[in-house]
PAKE-530077 format. One record per residue (C-alpha): residue in three letters; x, y, z. Coordinates in pm, whole numbers, plus 50000, padded with zeros to 5 digits. Example, Ala and Ser with C-alpha at 12.3 -4.5 7.8 and 13.67 -1.06 7.14 Angstrom:
2
ALA512304955050780
SER513674989450714
end
This chain:
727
UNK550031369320594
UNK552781396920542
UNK556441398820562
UNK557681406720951
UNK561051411721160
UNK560461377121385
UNK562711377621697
UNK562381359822024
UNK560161379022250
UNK558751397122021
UNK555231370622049
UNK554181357822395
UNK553781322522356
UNK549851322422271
UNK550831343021971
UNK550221375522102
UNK552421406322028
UNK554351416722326
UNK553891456222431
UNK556331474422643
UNK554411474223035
UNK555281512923035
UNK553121512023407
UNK555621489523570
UNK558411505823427
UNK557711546623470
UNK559501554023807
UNK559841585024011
UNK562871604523917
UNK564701620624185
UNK566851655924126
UNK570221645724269
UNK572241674624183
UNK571521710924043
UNK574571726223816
UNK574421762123706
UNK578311769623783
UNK578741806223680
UNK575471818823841
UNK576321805324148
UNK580101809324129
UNK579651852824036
UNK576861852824342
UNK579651834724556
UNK582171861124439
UNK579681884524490
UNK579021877824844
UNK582031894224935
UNK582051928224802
UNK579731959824879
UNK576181954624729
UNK576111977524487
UNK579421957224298
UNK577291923724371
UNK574051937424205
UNK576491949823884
UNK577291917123872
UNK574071898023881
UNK573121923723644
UNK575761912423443
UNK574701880223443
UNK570881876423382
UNK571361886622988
UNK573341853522954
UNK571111827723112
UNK567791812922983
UNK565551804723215
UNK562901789923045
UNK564011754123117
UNK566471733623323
UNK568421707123099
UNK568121672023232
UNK570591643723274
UNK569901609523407
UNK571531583423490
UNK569881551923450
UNK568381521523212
UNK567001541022938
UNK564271521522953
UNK562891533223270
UNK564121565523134
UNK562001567422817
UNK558811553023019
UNK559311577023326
UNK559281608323115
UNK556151602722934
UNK554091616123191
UNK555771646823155
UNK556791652622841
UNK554871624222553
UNK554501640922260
UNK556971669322304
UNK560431665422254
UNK561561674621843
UNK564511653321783
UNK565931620321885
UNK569651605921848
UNK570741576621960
UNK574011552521940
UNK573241522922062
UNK576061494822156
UNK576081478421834
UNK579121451121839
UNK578871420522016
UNK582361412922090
UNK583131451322200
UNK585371458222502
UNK584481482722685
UNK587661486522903
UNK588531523422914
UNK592001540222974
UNK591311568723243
UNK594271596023357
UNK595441595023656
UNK597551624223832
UNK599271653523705
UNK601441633923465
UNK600111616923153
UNK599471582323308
UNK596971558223198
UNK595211532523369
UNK592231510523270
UNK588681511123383
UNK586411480323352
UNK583011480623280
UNK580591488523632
UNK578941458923697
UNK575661471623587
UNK577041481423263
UNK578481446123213
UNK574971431823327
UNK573031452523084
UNK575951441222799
UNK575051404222842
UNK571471409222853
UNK571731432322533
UNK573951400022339
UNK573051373122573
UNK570541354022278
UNK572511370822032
UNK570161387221736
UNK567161380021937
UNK567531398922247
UNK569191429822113
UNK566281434521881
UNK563961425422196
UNK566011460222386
UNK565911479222124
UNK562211476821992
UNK561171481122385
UNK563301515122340
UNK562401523522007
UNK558581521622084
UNK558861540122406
UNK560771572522198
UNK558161572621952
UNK555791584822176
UNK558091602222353
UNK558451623622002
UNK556441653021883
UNK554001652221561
UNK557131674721377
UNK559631651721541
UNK562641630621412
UNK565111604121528
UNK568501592621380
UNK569491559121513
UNK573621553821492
UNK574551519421402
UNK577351496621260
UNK577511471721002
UNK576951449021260
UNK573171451521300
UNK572401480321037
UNK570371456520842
UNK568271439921111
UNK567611475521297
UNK566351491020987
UNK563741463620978
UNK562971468521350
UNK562461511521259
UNK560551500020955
UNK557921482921167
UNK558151511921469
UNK557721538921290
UNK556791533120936
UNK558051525420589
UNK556751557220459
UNK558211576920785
UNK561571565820664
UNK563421596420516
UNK567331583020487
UNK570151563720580
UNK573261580520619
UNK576241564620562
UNK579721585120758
UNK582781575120634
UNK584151574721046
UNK587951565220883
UNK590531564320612
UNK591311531320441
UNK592441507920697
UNK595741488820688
UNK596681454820705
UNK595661428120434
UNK592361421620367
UNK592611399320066
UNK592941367320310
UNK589941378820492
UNK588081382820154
UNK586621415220228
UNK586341450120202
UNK587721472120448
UNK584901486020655
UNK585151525420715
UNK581571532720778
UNK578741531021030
UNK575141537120920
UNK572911563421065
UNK568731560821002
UNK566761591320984
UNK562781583321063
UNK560191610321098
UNK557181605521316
UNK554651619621059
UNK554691635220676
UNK556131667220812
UNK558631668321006
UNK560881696921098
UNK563471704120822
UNK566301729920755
UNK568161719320480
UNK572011719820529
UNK574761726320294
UNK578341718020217
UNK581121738120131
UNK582151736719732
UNK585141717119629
UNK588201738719477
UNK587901723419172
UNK584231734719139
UNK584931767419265
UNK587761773418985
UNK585761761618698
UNK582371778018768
UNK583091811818959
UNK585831819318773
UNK585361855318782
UNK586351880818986
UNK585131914819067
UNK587601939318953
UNK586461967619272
UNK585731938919484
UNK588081907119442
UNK584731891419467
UNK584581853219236
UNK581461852219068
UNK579921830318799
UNK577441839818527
UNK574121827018462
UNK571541831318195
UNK569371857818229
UNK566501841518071
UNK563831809518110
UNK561831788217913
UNK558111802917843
UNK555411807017939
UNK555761842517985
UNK554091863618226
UNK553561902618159
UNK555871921017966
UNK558521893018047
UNK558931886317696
UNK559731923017603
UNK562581933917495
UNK564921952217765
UNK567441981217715
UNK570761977617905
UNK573262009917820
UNK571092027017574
UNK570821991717360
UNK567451976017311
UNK567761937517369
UNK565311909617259
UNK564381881717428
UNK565311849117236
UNK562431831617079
UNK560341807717325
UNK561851821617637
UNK561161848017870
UNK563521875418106
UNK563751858418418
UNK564511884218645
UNK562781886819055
UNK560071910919002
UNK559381933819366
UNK556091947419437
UNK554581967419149
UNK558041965618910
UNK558131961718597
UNK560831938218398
UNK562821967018270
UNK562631983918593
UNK564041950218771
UNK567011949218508
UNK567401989118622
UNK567581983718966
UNK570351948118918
UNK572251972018665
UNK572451997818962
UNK573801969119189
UNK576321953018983
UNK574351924118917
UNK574231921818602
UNK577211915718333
UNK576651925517967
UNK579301931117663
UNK577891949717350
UNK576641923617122
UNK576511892817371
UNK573401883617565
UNK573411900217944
UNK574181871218229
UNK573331874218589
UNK575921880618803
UNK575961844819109
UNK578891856219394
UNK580761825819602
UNK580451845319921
UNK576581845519870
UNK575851809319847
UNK575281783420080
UNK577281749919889
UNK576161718219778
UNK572961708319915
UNK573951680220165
UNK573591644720031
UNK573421612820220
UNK577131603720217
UNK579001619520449
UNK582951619520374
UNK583921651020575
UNK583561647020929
UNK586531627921081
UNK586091610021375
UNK587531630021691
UNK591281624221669
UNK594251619921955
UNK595211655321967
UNK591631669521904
UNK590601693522173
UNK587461683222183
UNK589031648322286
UNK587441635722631
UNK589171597622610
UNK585971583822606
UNK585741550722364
UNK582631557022148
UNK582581593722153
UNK581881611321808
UNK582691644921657
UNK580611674421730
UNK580311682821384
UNK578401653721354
UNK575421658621571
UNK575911697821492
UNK574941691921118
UNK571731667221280
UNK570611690021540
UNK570581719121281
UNK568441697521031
UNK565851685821214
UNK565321713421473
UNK564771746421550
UNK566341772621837
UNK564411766622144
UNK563081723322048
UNK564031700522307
UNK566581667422208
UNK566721640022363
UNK569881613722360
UNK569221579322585
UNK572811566522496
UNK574561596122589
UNK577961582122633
UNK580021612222703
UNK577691637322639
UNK577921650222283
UNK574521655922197
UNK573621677522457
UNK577211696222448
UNK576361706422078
UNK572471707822144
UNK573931736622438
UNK576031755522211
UNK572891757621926
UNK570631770422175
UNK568401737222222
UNK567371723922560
UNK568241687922606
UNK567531658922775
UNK569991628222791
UNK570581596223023
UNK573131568723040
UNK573641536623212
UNK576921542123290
UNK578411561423604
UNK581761570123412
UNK579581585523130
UNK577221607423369
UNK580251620523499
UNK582181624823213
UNK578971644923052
UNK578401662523361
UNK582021676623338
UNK581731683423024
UNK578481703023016
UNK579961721423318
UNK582841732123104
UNK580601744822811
UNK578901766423072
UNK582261782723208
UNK583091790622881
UNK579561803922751
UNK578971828123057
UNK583101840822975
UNK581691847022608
UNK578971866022747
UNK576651838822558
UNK573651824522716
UNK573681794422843
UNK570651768023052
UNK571301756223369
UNK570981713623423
UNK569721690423672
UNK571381654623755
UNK568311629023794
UNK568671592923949
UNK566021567123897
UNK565241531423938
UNK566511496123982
UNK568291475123714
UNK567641436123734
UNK569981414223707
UNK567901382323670
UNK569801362123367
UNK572681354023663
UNK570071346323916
UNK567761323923710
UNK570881308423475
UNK573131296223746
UNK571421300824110
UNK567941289523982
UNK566091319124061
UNK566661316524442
UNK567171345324641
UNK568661330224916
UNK570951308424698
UNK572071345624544
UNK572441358324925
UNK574311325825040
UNK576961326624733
UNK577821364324825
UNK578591354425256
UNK580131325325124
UNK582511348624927
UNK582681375225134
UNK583581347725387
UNK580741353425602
UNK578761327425780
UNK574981327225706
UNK572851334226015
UNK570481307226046
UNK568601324726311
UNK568571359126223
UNK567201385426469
UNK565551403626185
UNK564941392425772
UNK567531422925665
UNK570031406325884
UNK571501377025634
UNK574801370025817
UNK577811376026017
UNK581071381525987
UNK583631391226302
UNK580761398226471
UNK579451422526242
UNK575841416426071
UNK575711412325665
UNK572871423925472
UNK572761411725144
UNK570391433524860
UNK568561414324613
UNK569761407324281
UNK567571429024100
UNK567621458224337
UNK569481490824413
UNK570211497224759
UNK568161529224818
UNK567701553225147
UNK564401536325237
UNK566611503425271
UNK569111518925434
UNK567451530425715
UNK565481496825759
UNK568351479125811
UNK569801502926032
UNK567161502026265
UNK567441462426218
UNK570841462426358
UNK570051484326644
UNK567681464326773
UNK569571434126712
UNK572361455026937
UNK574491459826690
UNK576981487926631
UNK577931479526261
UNK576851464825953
UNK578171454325668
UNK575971462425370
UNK576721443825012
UNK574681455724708
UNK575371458424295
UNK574671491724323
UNK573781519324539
UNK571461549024500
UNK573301581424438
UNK573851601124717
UNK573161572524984
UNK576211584725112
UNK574611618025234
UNK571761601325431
UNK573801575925613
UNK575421603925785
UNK571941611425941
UNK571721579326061
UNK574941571826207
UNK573811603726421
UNK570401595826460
UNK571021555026553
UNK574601552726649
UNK574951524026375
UNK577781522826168
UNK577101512725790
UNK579421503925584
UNK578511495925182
UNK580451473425020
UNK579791468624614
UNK579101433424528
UNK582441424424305
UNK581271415823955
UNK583821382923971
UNK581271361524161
UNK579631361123860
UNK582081342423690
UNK582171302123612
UNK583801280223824
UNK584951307924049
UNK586451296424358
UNK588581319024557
UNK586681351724659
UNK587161387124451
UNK588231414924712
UNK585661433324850
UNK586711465224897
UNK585031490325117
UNK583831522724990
UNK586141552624896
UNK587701573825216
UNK587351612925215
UNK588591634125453
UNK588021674625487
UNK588581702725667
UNK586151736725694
UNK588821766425660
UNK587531796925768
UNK589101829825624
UNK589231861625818
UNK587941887425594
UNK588631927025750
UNK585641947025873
UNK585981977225787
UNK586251970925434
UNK584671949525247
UNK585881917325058
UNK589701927025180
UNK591391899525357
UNK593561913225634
UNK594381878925776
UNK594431843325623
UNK593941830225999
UNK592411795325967
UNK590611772326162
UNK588911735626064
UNK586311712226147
UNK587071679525990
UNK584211652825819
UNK585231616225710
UNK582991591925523
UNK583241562725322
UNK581771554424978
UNK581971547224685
UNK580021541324312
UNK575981548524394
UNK576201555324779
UNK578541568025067
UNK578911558325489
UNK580051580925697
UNK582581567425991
UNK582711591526230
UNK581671628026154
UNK583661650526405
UNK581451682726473
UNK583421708726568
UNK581131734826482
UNK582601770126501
UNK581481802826616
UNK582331832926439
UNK582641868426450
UNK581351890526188
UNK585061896426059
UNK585691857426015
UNK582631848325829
UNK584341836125465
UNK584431798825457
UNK586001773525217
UNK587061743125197
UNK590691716925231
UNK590281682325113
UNK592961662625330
UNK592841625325268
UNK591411600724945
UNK591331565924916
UNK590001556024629
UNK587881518824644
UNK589341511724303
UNK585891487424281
UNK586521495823857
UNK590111483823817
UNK591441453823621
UNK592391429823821
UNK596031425823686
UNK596491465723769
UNK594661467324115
UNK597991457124333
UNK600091485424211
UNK597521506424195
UNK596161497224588
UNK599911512124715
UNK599621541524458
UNK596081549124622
UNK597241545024977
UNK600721573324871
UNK599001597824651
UNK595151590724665
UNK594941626524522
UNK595951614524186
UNK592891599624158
UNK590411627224182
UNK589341638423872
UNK586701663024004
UNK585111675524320
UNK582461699724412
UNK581141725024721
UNK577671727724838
UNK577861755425122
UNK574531750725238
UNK573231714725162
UNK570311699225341
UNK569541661925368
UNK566921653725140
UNK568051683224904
UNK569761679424571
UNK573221689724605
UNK573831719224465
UNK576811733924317
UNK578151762324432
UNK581921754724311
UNK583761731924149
UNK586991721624017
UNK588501692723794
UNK590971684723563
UNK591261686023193
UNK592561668122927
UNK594851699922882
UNK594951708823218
UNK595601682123468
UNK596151703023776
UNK593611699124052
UNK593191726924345
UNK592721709324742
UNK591091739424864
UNK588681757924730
UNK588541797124662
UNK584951802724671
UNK584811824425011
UNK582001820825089
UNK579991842725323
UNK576791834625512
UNK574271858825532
UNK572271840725800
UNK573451829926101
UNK573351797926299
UNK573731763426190
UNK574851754825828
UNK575601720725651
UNK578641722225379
UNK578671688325142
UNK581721680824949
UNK581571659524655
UNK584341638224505
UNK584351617624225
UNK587521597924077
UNK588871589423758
UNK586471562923679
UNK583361579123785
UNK582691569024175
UNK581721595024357
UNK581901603124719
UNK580441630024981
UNK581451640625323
UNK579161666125507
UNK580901694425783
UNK578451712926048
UNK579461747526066
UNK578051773026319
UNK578251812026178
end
């Protein structure tokens, strides 16, 4: 018998302790995107002027950029996260954070910008986001612990024999957590809990309430074995402690500097208890103690006080006992204690500010990464939120790995960690490059077995019925669920993510079925469908258009059907610049001409409707391309539903307003992670966004090239359009 942490789940119901099934859960990860921005942005810049400039420049740029590893994002259930990286990396990464969602009646509505102005609007949770929520709270106590032990045992192995984790929490759980580390990782493993003070007193009356006002959140610092890696950090001294104890100052200097005794307690050691001379005057050492002075190699005690004399180091008045000279400027502070009072929480005007609800201050994770790592370990954040950790882990000179469930925070980290690298490489300060990962399925099984029973077909026939679709008794093929206008439904499983392998299936489903179109309803979509349903519009003349499943259905005692809205519309146009022969990189016309792309999609995947290749031949002189965005509609799939209305005929006038960051790959290839070659967003401080970009790009092959455009919106969809260009 011993004392436990009991939860629900945590025995199977023969008594047998429940381990995490890390084989059914480790997936392939797929590289979805590449990001190195100024590399490829100076080569791009590069392309156009004589060599010898370009090589300068790539000269310029190798000092800057470490290439001993590629940083990774992912976005995805951490869980399949933690299990799919231990193949590749169990046992190596140095240092953990996490924040977990801690508060069970959190909303997790965010208020996105929109435009050039300073308008707000709110963003709902995705649905997978809101489907993880309830399964994290949905038996309260029990099945948060039950996620987070799954998690916590999967990053202990994940974490090297030096390695640490910190584990961000509020009062909420604090206590039950620190249990559920306890019995992870050890009660001798644990090293602290660290309380931040995240706010000043709060207002309001608490005396009703009977309670203290509660200012602080709770941070756990476990080590994976006896000796982990540890750099103590400091603190700055108070004024108060700075006028009382280095109240001195240097008269040459204007240095402050306090005194302290020259001497220690025996025993003695050599001719430590000798007696010194210090301006011609011989000076004993009081009885019982000893000169405490730091002896180098082969010196002598009076030959130490010599050499301190000869750098100021020592203070001594005839008569009085000499005192070692301690200066402000060379000491470190107050060794840092376990309440933490001095990091404010990241404030409305701060410009580190990304409007993202549970972001915290880089000083934070900046004093955690510098404690319990070294330049060059690898940390790891599986609640990345809007990417803090890795932003800070960047700037130190750490590699990083870091996933989220949420679409809003991959982009909102990816953004941000493509900032950081503009404005490293314009510092001339090295920098990593990162890879965007996508991986998995999330189930959604507590709606399916809760209200439909567990039925698949009871799931499929409540989506037709809302999507007001009739279900086709006789289908012509299993991935052909129903009809609507004459148009065949497929309906994805509950607990699945509609993926490319899908895609095509049921493409080649409705061709044979001699269809034209279908309408294809999923939770969520793999990122970047979009790009490999333009291959098979071309490749079977069938139409696909992906519709997210709206979160409403979900509701109780929902009647009238949620809009289903169709993925986002992009439109672009290929703008060739003519760029003058005879000398290189001038423009002597801005002649233009266009080949236009249009595709729908939105969230996880995309559909093209009608590709128009007009693929241009060029001359040698008219070789610099770019690109024009011309049309967005946004789906607006995220919105509140009290907002969507005025927000549908804002979308339809200025769908521009809601792009909040789009991106160039000049030569992308189907099957190929999309790869950045230029970019531009806005900022919090700058919400200006260009609708052409000024890459110029120049070919050096000729013949057939693919150009992929990117776009995602204020709350974190993104969409893709792909242009055939001939050179």
């Amino acid at each position: 018998m011993r004392t436990e942490l009991v939860w629900e789940g945590k025995y199977d119901e023969f008594g047998n302790r429940r381990e995490v099934d890390v084989a059914a859960c480790a997936l392939p990860m797929q590289k979805i995107e590449t990001v190195d921005e100024p590399r490829q942005r100076a080569a791009a810049a590069g392309q156009t002027d004589m060599f010898e400039q370009k090589m300068m420049l790539m000269r310029e740029q190798a000092p800057a950029y470490r290439g001993d590893f590629r940083n990774i994002l992912v976005w995805g259930d951490n869980k399949l996260v933690t299990a799919s990286l231990l193949k590749e990396f169990k046992g190596r990464i140095d240092l953990i954070y996490i924040d977990p969602p801690f508060d069970v009646g959190a909303d997790f509505t965010m208020d996105v910008p929109i435009g050039d102005e300073k308008e707000i609007v709110g963003k709902d949770q995705s649905t997978l986001e809101m489907v993880a929520y309830r399964d994290t709270w949905g038996k309260g106590t029990d099945s948060y612990l039950h996620m987070m032990f799954e998690r916590l045992a999967l990053m202990k192995e994940l974490l090297s024999a030096r390695g640490s984790i910190y584990v961000h929490l509020g009062w909420q759980v604090a206590h039950a957590v620190k249990l559920l580390l306890d019995e992870v990782f050890g009660e001798d493993n644990f090293r602290n809990e660290l309380i931040w003070k995240r706010q000043t007193a709060k207002g309001g009356s608490f005396d009703s309430l009977a309670q203290y006002g509660r200012i602080h959140e709770s941070i756990f610092f476990y080590a994976k074995t006896a000796l982990p890696v540890w750099n103590l950090q400091h603190t700055p001294y108070d004024a108060d402690h700075v006028e009382q104890s280095y109240k001195h100052v240097d008269a040459a200097t204007g240095r402050r500097f306090a005194l302290r005794d020259l001497t220690a307690a025996e025993p003695r050691k050599g001719d430590s208890g000798k007696p010194i001379v210090i301006q011609g005057e011989t000076i004993p050492v009081p009885g019982g103690r000893h000169w405490a002075v730091g002896l180098l190699e082969n010196e002598t005690v009076q030959q130490a006080v010599d050499r301190l004399v000869k750098e100021e180091r020592i203070w001594y008045e005839h008569g009085k006992m000499p005192r070692y000279k301690l200066f402000l400027d060379e000491m470190r502070g107050v060794p840092l204690q376990s309440v933490w009072t001095d990091l404010n929480p990241v404030q409305a005007q701060s410009w580190e500010r990304l409007n993202y609800s549970t972001q915290k201050p880089e000083g934070l994770l900046e004093r955690i990464i510098k404690a319990s790592s070294n330049e060059g370990d690898l940390v790891a954040d599986f609640f990345c939120g809007s990417g803090t950790t890795g932003a800070v882990a960047e700037r130190l000179n750490r590699r990083w790995i870091m996933s989220d469930l949420g679409r809003f925070g991959i982009h909102t980290t990816r953004k941000r960690l493509i900032e950081l690298q503009r404005t490293l490489h314009g510092q001339g300060k090295p920098y990593r490059a990162f890879d965007v990962y996508n991986l998995g399925r999330y189930e959604r099984q507590w709606w399916q077995k809760d209200r439909l029973k567990g039925a698949e077909e009871e799931h499929r026939r409540v989506v037709l019925e809302f999507f007001k679709a009739e279900v086709l008794a006789n289908a012509p093929s299993p991935l052909l669920h129903g009809r609507k206008a004459g148009t065949f439904c497929h309906v994805d499983g509950i607990d699945g993510l509609f993926t490319r392998e899908e895609a095509r299936a049921v493409a080649q489903a409705a061709a044979q079925a001699g269809g034209r179109d279908v309408y294809c309803l999923a939770w969520e979509f793999e990122m970047e469908l979009r790009q490999f349903t333009l291959a098979l519009e071309a490749e079977l003349g069938v139409k696909m258009k992906l519709i997210p499943i709206p979160r409403e259905i979900m509701e109780k005692n929902r009647k009238s059907p949620p809009p289903f809205l169709e993925m986002a519309m992009l439109e672009g146009e290929v703008v060739w610049r003519a760029v003058g022969a005879g000398s290189a990189g001038q423009k002597t016309e801005n002649r233009e001409q266009r080949t236009e792309g249009r595709v729908q999609g939105s969230g996880g995947g995309g559909q093209k409707s009608g590709v128009r290749d007009q693929s241009l031949v060029t001359s040698a002189a008219t070789r610099a391309v770019d690109v024009k965005l011309t049309k967005f509609l946004p789906s607006l799939a995220e919105v509140p539903t009290k907002e969507l209305e005025a927000l549908k005929e804002r979308a339809v006038k200025s769908g521009f307003d809601f792009i909040d960051f789009w991106a160039v790959d000049f030569d992308w290839a189907p099957g190929k992670p999309f790869n950045h070659h230029w970019q531009d967003y806005r900022t919090r401080r700058d919400r200006s966004l260009k609708t052409v970009s000024d890459a110029g790009h120049v070919y050096e092959e000729r013949g057939k090239h693919t150009v992929c455009v990117k776009v995602v919106d204020v709350f974190g969809c993104d969409t893709s359009i792909s242009l055939e260009v001939t050179v």
